[in-house]
C-alpha positions in Angstrom: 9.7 31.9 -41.3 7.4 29.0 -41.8 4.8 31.5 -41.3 5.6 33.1 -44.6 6.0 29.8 -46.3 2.4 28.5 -45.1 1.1 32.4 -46.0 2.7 31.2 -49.7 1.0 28.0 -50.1 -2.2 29.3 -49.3 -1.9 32.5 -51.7 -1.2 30.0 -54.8 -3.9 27.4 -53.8 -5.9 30.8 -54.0 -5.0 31.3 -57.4 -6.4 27.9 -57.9 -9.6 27.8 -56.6 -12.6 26.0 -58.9 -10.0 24.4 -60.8 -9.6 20.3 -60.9 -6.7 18.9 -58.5 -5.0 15.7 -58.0 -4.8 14.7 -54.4 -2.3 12.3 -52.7 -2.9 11.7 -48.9 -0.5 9.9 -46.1 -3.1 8.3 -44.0 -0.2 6.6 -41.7 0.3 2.8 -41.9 1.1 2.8 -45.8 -1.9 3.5 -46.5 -2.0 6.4 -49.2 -5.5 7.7 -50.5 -5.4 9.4 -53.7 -8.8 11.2 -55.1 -9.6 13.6 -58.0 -11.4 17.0 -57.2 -12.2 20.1 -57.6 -9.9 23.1 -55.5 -13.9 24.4 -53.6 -12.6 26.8 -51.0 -9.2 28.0 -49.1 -9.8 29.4 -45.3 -7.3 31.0 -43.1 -6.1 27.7 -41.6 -8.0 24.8 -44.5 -8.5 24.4 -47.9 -11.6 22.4 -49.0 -11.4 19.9 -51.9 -14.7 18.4 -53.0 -14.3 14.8 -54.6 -16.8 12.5 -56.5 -17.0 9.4 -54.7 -18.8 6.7 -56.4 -21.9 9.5 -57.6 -21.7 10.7 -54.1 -20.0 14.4 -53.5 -17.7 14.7 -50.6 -15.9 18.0 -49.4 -12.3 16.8 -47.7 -10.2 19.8 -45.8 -6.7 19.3 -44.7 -4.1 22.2 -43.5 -2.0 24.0 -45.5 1.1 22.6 -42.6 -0.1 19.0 -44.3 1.0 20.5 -47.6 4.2 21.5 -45.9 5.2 18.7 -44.4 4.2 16.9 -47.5 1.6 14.6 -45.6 -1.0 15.9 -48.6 0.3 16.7 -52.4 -1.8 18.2 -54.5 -1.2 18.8 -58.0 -3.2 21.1 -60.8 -4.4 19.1 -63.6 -4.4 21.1 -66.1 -0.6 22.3 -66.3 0.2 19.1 -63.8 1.9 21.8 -61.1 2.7 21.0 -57.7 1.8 23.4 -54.8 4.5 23.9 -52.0 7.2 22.6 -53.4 10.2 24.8 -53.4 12.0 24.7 -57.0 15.8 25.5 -56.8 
């Protein structure tokens, strides 16, 4: 089953790719990172997020299971929607 949902997470980050994100990251130890991007690149296992830092380009990757277990949020700018959560 959590197959299906990690098969879903990655189909709408899909739908998503080149557009700007909002990213919020559990780095353990209350430490929470949270960047701006651009949605570069989903892979069978990653997605890819490539972030401005200070004039210098970074690309960050994290697993669609960190989206799951909502270690990662990440949010579409432009109509402010959150992928993988489940809305009742």
């Amino acid at each position: 089953m959590s197959n299906n949902i990690l098969n879903q997470i990655k189909s709408d980050l899909d739908s998503f790719v080149g557009k700007e994100v909002h990213l919020k990251a559990n780095q353990g130890r209350r430490k929470i990172m949270e960047k701006e991007g651009v949605l570069e690149e989903t892979y069978s296992n990653v997605f890819v997020v490539k972030v401005d830092d200070n004039q210098t380009p970074r690309r960050i990757s994290y697993s669609y299971a960190d989206v799951l277990t909502e270690t990662v949020e990440i949010k579409i700018k432009e109509n402010n929607m959150k992928i993988g959560c489940i809305s009742i």
